[in-house]
TORLUM-532227 format. One record per residue: residue in three letters; x negated, y negated, z of N, C-alpha, C, O, CB in turn; residue number from 0. Coordinates in Angstrom, 1 decimal, padded with zeros to 4 digits, always signed. Each point is the difference from the previous one (the first is absolute). Glycine has a CB too. Example, Ala and Ser with C-alpha at 12.3 -4.5 7.8 and 13.67 -1.06 7.14 Angstrom:
2
ATOM   rest       nX       nY       nZ      caX      caY      caZ       cX       cY       cZ       oX       oY       oZ      cbX      cbY      cbZ    nr
ATOM    Ala   -013.2   +005.7   +007.8   +000.9   -001.2   +000.0   -000.9   -001.2   +000.0   -001.0   +000.0   +000.7   +002.9   +001.2   +000.5     0
ATOM    Ser   -001.5   -002.3   -001.9   -000.9   -001.1   +000.0   +000.8   -001.1   +000.8   -000.5   -001.1   +000.1   -000.7   +001.7   -002.3     1
END
This chain:
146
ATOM   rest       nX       nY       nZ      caX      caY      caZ       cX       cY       cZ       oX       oY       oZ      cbX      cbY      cbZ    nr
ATOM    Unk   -113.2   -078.5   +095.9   +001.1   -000.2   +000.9   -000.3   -001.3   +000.7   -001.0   -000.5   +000.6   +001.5   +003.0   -000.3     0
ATOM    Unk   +000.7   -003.0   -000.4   -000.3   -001.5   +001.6   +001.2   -000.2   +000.7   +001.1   +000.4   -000.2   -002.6   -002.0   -001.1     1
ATOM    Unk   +001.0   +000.9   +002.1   +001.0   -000.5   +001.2   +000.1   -001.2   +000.0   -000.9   -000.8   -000.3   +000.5   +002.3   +001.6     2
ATOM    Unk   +002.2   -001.8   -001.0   +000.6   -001.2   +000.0   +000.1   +000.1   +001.0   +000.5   -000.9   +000.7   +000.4   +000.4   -002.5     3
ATOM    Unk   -001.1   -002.0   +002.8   +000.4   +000.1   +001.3   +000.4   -001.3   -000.4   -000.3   -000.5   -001.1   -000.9   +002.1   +002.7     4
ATOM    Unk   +001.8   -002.3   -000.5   -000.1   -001.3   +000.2   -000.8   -000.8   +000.1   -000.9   +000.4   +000.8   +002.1   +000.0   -000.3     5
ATOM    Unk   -001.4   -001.6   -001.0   -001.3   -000.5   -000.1   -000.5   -000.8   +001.7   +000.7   -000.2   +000.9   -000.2   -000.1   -004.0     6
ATOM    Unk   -001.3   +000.1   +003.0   -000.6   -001.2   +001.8   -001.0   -000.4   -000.7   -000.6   +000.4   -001.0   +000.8   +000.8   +003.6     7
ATOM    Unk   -000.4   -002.4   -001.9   -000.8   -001.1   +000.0   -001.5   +000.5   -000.5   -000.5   -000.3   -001.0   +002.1   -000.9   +002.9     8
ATOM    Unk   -002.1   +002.1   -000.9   -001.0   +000.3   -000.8   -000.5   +000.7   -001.7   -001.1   +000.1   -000.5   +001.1   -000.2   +003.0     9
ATOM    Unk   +001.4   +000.6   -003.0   -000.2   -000.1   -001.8   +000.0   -001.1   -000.7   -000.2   +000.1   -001.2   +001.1   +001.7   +001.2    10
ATOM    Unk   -000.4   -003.1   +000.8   -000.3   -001.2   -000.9   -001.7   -000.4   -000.8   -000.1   -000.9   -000.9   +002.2   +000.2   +002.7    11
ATOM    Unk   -003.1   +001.3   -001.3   -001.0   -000.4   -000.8   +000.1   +001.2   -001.2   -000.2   -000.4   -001.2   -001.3   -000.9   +003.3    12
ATOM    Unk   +001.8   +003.0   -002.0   +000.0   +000.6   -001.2   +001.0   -000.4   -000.7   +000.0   +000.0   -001.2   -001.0   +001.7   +001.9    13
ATOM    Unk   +002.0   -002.1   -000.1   +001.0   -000.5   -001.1   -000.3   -001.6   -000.7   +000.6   -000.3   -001.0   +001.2   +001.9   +002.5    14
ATOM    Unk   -002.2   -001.9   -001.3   -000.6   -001.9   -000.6   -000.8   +001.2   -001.2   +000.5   +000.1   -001.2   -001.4   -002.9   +003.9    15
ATOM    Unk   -000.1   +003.4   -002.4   -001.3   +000.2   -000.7   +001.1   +001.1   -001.4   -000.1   -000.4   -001.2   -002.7   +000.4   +003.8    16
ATOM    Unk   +003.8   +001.3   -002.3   +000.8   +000.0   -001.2   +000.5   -000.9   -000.7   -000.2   +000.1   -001.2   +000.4   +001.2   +002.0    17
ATOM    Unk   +000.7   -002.4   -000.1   +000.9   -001.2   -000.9   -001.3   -001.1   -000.5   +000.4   -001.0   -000.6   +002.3   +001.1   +002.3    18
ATOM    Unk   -003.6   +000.1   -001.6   -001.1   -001.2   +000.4   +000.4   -001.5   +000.3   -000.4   -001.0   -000.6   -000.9   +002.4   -000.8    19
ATOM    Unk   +002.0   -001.3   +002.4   +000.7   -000.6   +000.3   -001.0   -001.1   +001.7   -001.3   -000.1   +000.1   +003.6   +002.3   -001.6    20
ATOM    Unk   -001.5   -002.7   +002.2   -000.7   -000.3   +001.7   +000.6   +000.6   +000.9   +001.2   +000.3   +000.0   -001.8   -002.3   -000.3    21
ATOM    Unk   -000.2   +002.3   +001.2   +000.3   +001.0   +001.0   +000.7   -000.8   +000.6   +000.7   +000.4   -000.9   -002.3   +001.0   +001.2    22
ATOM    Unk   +002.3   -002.4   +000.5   +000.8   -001.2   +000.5   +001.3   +000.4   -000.3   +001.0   +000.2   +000.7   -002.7   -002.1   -001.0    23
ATOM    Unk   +001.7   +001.9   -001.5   +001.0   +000.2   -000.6   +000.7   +001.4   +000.1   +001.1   +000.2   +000.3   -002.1   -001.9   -001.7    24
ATOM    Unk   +000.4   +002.3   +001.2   +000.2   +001.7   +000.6   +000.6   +000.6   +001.8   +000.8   +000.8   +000.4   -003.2   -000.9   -002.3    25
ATOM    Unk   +001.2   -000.9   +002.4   +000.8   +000.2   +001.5   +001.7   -000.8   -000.3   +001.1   +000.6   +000.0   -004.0   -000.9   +002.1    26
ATOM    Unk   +002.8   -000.5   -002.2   +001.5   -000.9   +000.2   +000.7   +001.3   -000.8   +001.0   +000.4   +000.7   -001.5   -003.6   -000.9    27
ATOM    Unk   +000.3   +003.8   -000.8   +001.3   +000.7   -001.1   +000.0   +001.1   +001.4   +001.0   +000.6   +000.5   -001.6   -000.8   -004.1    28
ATOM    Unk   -000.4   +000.3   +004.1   +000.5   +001.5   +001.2   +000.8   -000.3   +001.1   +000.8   +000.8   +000.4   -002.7   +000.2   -000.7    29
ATOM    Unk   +001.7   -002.3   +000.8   +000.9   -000.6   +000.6   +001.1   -000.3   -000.6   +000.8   +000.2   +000.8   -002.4   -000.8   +000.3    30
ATOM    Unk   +002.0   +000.3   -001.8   +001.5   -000.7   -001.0   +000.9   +001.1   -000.9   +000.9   -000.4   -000.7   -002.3   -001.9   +000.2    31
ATOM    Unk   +001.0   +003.5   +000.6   +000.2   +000.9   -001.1   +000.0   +001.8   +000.5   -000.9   +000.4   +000.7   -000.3   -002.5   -002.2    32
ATOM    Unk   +002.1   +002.7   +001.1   -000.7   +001.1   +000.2   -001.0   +000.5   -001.5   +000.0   -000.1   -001.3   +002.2   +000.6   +003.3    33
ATOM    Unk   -003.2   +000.1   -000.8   -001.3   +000.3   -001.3   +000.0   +001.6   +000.4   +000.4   +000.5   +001.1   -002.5   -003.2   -001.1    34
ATOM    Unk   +001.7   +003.2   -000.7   -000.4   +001.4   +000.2   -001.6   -000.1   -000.4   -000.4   -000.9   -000.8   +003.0   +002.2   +000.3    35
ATOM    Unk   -003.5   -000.3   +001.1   -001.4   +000.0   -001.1   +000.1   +001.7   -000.6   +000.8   +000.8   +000.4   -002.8   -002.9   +001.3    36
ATOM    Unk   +001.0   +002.3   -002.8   +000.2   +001.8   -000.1   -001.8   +000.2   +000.4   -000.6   -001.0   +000.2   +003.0   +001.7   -002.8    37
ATOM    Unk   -002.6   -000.2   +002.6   -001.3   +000.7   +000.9   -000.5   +001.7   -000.5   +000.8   +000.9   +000.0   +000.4   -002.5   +002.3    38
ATOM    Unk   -002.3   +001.7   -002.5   -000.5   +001.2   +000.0   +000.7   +000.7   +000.5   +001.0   -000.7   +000.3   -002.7   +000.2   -000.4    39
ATOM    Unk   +001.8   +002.0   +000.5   +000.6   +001.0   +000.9   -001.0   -000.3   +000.9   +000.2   -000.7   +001.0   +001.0   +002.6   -002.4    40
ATOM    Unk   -002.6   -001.3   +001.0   -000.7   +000.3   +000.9   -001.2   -001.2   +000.6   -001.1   +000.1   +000.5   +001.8   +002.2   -001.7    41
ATOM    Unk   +000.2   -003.8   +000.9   -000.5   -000.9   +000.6   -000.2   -000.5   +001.3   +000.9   +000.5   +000.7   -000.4   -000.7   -002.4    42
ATOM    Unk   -001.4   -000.5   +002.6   -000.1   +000.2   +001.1   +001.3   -001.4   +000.7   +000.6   -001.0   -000.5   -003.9   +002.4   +000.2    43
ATOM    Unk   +003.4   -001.0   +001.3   +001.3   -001.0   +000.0   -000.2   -001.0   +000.9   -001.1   +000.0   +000.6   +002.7   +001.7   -001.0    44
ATOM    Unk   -000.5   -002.8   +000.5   -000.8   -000.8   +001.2   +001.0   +000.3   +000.8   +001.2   -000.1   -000.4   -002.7   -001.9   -000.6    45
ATOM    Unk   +001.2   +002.4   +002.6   +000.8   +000.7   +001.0   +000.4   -001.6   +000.9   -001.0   -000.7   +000.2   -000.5   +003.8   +000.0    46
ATOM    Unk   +002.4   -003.6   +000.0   +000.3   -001.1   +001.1   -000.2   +000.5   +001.3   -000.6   -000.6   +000.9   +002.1   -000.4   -002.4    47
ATOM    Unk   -001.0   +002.3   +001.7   -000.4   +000.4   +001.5   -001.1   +000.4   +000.8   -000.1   +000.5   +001.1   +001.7   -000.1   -001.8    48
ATOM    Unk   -002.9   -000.8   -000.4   -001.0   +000.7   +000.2   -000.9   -001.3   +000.3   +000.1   -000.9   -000.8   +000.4   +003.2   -000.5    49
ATOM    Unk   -001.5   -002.4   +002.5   -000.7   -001.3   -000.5   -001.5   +000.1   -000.7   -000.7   +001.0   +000.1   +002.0   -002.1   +001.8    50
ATOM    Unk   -001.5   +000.3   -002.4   -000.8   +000.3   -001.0   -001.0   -002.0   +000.2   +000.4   -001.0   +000.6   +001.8   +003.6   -002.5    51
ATOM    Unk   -002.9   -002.4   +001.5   -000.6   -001.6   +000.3   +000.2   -000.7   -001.8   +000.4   -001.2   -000.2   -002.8   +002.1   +002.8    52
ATOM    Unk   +002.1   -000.1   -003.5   +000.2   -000.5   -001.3   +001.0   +000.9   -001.1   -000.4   +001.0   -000.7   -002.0   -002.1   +001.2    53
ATOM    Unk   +003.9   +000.6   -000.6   +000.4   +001.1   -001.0   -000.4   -000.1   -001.2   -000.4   -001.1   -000.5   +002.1   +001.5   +001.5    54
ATOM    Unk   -001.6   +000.8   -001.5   -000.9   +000.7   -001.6   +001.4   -000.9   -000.7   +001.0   -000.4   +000.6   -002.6   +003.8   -000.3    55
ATOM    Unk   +001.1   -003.5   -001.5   +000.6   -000.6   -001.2   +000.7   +000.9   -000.5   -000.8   +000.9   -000.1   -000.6   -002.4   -000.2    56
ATOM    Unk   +002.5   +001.8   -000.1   +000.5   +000.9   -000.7   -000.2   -000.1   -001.2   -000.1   -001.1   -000.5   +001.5   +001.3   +001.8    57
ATOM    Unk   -001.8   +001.3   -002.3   +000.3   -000.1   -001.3   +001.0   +000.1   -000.5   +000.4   +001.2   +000.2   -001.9   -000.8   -000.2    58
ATOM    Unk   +002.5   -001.1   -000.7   +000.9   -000.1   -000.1   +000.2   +000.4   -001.7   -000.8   -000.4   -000.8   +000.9   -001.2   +003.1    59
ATOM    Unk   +001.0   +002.2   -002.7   +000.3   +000.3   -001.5   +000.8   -000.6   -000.4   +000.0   -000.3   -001.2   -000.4   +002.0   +001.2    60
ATOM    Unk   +001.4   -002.2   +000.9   +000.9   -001.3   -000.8   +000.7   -001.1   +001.2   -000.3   -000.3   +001.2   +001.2   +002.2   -003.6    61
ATOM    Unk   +000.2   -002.2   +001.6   +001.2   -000.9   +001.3   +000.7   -000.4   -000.5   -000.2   -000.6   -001.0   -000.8   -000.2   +002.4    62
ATOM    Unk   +002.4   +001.0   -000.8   +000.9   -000.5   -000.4   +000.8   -001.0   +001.2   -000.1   +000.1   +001.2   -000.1   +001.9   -003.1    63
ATOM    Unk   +000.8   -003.0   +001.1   +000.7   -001.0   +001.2   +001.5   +000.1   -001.0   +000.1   +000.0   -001.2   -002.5   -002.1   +002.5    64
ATOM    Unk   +003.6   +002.2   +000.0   +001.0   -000.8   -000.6   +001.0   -000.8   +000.9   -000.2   -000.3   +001.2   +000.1   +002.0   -003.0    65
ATOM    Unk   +000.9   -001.9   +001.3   +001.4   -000.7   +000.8   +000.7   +000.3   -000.2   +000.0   +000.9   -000.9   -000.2   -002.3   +001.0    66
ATOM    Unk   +001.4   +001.1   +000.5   +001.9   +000.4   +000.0   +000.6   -001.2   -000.1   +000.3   -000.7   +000.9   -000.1   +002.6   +000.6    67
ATOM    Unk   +000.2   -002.1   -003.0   +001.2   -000.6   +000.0   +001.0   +000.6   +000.7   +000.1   +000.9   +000.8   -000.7   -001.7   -002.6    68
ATOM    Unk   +001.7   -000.3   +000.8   +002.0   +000.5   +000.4   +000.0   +001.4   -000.8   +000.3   +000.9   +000.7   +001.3   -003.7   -000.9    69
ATOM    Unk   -001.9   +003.0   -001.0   +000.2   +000.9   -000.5   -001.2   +000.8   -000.9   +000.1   +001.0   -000.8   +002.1   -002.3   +001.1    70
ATOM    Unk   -003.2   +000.5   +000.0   -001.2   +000.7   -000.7   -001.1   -000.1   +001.1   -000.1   -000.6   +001.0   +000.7   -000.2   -003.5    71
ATOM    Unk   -001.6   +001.9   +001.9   -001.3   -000.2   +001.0   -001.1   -000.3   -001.2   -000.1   +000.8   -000.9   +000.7   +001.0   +003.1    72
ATOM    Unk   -001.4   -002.9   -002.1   -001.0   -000.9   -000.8   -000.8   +000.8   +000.6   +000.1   +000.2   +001.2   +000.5   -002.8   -001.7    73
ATOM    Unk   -001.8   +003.3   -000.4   -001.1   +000.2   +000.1   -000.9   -000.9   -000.5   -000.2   -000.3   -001.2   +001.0   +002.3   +001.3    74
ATOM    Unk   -001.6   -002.8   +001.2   -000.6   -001.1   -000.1   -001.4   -000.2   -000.6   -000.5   -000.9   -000.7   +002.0   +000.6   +002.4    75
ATOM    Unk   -001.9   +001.7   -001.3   -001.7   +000.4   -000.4   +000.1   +001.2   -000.3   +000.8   +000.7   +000.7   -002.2   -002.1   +000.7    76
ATOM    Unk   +000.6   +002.1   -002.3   -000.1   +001.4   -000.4   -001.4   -000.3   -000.4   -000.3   -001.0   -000.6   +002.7   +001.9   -000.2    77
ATOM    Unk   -003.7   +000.1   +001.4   -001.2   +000.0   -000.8   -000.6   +001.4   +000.6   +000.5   +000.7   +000.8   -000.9   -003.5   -001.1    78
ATOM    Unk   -000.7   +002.9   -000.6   -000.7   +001.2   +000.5   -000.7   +001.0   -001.4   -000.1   -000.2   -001.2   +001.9   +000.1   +003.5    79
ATOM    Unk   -002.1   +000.9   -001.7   -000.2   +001.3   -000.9   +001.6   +000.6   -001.0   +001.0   +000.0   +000.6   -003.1   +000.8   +001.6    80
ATOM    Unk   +002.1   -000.4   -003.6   +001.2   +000.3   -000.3   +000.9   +000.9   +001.1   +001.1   -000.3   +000.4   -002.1   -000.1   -002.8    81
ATOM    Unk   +000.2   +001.4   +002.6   +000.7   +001.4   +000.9   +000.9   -001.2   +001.2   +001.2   -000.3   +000.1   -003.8   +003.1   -000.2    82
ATOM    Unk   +001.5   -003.3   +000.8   +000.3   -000.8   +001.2   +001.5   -000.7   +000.1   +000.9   +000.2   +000.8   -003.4   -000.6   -000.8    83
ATOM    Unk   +002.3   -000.7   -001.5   +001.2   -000.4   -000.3   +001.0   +000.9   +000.1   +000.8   -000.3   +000.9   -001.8   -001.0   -002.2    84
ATOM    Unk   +001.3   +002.4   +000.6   +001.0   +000.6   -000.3   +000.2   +000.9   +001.1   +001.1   +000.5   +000.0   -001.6   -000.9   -002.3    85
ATOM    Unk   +000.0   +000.6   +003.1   +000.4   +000.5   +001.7   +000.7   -000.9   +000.4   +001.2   +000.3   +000.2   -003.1   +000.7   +000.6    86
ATOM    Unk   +001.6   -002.7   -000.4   +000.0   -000.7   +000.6   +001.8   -000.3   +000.0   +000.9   +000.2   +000.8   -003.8   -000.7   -001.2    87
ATOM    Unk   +002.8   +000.0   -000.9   +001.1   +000.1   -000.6   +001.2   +000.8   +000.5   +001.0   -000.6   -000.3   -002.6   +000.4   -001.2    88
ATOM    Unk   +001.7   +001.0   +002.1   +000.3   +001.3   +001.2   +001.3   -001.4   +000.9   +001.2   -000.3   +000.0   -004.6   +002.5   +000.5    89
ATOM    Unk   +002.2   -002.5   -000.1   +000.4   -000.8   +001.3   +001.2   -000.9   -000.2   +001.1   +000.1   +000.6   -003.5   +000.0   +000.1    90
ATOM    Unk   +002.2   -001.2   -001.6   +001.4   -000.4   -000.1   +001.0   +000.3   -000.2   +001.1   -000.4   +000.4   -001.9   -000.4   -000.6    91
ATOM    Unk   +000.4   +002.2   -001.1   +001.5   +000.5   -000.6   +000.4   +000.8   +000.8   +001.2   +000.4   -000.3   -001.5   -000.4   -001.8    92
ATOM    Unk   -000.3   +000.5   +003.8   +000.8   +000.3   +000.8   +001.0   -000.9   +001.0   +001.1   +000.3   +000.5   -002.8   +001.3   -000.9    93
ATOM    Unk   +000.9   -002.6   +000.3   +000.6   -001.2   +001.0   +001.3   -000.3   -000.8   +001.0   -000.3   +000.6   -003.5   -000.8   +000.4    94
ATOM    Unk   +002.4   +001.1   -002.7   +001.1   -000.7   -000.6   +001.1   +001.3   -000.1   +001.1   -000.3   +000.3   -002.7   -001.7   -001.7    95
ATOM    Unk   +001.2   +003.4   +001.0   +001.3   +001.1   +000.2   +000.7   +000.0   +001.3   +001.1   +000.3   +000.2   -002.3   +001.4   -001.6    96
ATOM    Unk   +000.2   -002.3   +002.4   +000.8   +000.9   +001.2   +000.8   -001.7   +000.5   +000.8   +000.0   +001.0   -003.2   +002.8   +000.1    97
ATOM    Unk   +002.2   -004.1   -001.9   +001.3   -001.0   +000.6   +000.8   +000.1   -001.7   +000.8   -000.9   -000.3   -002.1   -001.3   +002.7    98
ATOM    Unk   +001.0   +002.9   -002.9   +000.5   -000.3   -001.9   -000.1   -001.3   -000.6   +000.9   -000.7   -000.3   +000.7   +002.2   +000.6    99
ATOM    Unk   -002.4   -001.5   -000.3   -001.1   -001.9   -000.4   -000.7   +000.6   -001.7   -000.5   +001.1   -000.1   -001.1   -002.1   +003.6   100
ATOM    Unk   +001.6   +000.5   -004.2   -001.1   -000.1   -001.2   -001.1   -000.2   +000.2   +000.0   -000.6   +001.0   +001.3   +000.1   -002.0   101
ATOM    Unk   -002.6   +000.6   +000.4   -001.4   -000.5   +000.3   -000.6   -000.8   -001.4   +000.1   +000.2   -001.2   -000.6   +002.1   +003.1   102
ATOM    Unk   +000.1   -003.2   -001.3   -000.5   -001.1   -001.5   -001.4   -000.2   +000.5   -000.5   -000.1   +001.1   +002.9   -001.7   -001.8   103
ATOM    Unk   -003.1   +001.9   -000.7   -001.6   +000.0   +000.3   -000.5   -001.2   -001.0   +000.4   -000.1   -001.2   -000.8   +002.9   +001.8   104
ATOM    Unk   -000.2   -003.5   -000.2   -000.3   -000.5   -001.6   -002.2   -000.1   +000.0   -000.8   -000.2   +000.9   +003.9   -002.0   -001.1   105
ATOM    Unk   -003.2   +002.4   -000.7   -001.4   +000.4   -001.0   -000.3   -000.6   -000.9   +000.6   +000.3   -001.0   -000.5   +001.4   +001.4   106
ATOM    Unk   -001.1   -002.6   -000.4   -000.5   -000.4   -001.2   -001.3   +000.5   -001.1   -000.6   -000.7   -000.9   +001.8   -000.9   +002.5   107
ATOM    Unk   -001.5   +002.9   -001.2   +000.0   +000.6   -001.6   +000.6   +001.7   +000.6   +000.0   +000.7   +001.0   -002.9   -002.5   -002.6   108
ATOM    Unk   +003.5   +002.0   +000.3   +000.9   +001.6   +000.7   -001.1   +000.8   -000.5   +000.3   +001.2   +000.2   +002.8   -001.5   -000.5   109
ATOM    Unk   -004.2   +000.2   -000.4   -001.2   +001.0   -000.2   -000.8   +000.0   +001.6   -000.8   +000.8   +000.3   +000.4   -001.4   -003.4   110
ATOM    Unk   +000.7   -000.3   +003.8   -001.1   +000.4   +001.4   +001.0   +001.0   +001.0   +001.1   +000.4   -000.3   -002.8   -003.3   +000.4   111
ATOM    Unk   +000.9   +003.2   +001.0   +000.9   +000.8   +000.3   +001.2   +000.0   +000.8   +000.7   +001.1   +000.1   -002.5   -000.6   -000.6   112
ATOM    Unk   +002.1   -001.4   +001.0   +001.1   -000.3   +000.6   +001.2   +000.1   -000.8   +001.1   +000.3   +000.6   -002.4   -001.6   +000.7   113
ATOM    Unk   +001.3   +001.2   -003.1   +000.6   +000.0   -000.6   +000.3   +001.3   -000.6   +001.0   +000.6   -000.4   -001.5   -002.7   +000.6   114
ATOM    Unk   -000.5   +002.3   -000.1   +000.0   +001.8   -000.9   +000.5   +000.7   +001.5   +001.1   +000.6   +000.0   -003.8   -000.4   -002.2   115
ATOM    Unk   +002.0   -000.3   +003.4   +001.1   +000.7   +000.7   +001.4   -000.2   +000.3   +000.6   +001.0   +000.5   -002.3   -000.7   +000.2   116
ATOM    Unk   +002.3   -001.2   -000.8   +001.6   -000.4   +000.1   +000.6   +000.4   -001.0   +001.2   +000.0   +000.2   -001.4   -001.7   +000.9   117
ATOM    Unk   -000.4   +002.1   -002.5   +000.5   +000.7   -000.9   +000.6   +001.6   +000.0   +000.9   +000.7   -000.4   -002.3   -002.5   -000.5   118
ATOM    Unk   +000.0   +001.7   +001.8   -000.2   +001.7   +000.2   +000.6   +000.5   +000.7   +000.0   +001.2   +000.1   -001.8   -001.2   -000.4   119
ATOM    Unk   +002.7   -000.9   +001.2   +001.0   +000.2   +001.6   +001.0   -000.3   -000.3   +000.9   +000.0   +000.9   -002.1   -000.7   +000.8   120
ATOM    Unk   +001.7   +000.4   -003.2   +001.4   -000.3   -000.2   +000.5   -001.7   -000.4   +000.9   -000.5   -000.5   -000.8   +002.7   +002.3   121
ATOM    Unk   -001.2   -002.7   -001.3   +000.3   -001.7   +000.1   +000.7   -000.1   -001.8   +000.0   +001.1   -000.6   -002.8   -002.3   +002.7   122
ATOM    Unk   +003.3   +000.1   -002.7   +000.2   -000.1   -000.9   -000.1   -001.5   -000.6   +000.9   -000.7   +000.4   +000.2   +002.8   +000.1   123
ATOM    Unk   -002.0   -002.6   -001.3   +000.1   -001.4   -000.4   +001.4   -000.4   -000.2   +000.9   +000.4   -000.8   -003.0   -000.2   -000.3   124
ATOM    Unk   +002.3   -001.4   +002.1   +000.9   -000.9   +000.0   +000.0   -001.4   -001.2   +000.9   -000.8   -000.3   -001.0   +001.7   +003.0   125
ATOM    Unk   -000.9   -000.8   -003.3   -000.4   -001.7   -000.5   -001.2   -001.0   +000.7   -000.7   +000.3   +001.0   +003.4   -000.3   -001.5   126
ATOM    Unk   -002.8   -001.0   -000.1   -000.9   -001.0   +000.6   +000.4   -000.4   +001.6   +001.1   -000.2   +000.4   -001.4   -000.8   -003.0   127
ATOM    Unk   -000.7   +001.0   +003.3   -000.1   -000.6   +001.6   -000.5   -001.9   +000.0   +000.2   -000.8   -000.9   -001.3   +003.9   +002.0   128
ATOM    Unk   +000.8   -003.1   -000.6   -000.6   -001.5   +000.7   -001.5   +000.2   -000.8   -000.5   +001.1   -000.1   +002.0   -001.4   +003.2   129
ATOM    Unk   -001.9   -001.1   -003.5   -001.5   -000.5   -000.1   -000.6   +000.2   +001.2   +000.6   -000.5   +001.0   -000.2   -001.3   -002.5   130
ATOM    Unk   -001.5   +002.5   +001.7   -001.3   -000.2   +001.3   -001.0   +000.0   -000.6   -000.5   +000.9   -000.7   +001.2   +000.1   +002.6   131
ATOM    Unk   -001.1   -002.7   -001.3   -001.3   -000.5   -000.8   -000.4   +000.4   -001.3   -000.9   +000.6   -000.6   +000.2   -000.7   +002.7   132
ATOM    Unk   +002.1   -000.5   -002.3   -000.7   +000.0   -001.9   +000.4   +001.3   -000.9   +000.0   +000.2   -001.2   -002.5   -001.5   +002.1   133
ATOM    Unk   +002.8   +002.2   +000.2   +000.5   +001.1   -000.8   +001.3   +001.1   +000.1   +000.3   +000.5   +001.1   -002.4   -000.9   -001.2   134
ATOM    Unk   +002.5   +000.5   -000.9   +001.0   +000.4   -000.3   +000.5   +001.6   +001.1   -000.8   +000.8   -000.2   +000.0   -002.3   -002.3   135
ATOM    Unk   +001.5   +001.8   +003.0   +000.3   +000.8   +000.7   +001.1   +001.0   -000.7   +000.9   -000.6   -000.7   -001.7   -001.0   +002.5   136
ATOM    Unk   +000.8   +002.9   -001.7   +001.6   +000.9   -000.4   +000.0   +000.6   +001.2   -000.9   +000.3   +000.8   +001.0   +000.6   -003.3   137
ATOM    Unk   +001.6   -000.9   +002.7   +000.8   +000.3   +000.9   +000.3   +001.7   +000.0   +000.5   +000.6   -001.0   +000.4   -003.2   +000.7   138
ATOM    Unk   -001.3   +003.4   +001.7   +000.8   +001.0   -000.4   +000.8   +000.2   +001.0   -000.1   -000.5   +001.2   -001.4   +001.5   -002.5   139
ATOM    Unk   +002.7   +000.2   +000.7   +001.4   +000.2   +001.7   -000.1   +001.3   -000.1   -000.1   +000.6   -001.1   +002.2   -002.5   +001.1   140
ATOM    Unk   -002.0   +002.3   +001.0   +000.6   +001.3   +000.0   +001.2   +000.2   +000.7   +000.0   -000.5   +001.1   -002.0   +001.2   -001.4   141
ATOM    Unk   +003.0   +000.0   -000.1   +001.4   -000.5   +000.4   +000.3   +001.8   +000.9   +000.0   +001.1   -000.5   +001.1   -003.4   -002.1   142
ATOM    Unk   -001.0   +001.8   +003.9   -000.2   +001.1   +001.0   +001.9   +001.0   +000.2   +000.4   +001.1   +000.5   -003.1   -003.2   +001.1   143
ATOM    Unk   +003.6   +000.7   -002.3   +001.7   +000.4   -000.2   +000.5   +001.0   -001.2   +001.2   +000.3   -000.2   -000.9   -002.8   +001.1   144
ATOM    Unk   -001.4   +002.9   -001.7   +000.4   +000.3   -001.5   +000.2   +001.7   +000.9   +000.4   +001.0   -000.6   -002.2   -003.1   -001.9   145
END
């Protein structure tokens, strides 16, 4: 079992170390984006109301970030554990039913898991996306009006 929250500043280092990405880059997407993280159930949490002199690092199972277009919501980052993904996933397609928005993901290999879970949630290959760095991306939508 796990728990989904919004992400804060302090999951920017577990989240860099999933995307292997930089933590810099990670704080800014939490600032610019909504992110959700998914989390153990029975992970220890980091409380804001509590003071504490060093907060614990979260372990984290995935993350997702997206945006709102006019008529779509871009899921900007998807990573994690497969299960994680496919929870995570959750989060936009609620944000997109409840204004009736479509959700577009794009993945560049649909065997990892970001891809295998958007399959598994309904997503449906659209065709080719955009080049990133050199590689080829597929597009998926899931159409929240059907």
């Amino acid at each position: 079992m796990m728990h989904v929250r919004e992400a804060v500043e302090a999951d920017a280092t577990a989240m860099a170390a999933i995307a292997d990405g930089h933590v810099d880059v990670m704080r800014n997407l939490i600032h610019d984006r909504t992110v959700r993280v998914a989390e153990a159930a029975d992970a220890p949490t980091n409380d804001p109301n509590v003071d504490v002199e060093e907060p614990e690092t979260p372990e984290l199972l995935g993350f997702v970030s997206f945006d709102a277009a006019t008529d779509v919501v871009y899921v900007t980052q998807l990573d994690g554990t497969p299960d994680a993904c496919e929870r995570l996933l959750a989060e936009p397609l609620r944000f997109a039913r409840n204004e009736t928005m479509d959700v577009e993901l794009l993945v560049t290999d649909p065997g990892e898991p970001a891809g295998v879970a958007a399959e598994r949630v309904g997503f449906e290959q659209a065709g080719h996306g955009p080049r990133f760095d050199r590689q080829q991306t597929v597009r998926y939508r899931y159409a929240t009006s059907d």
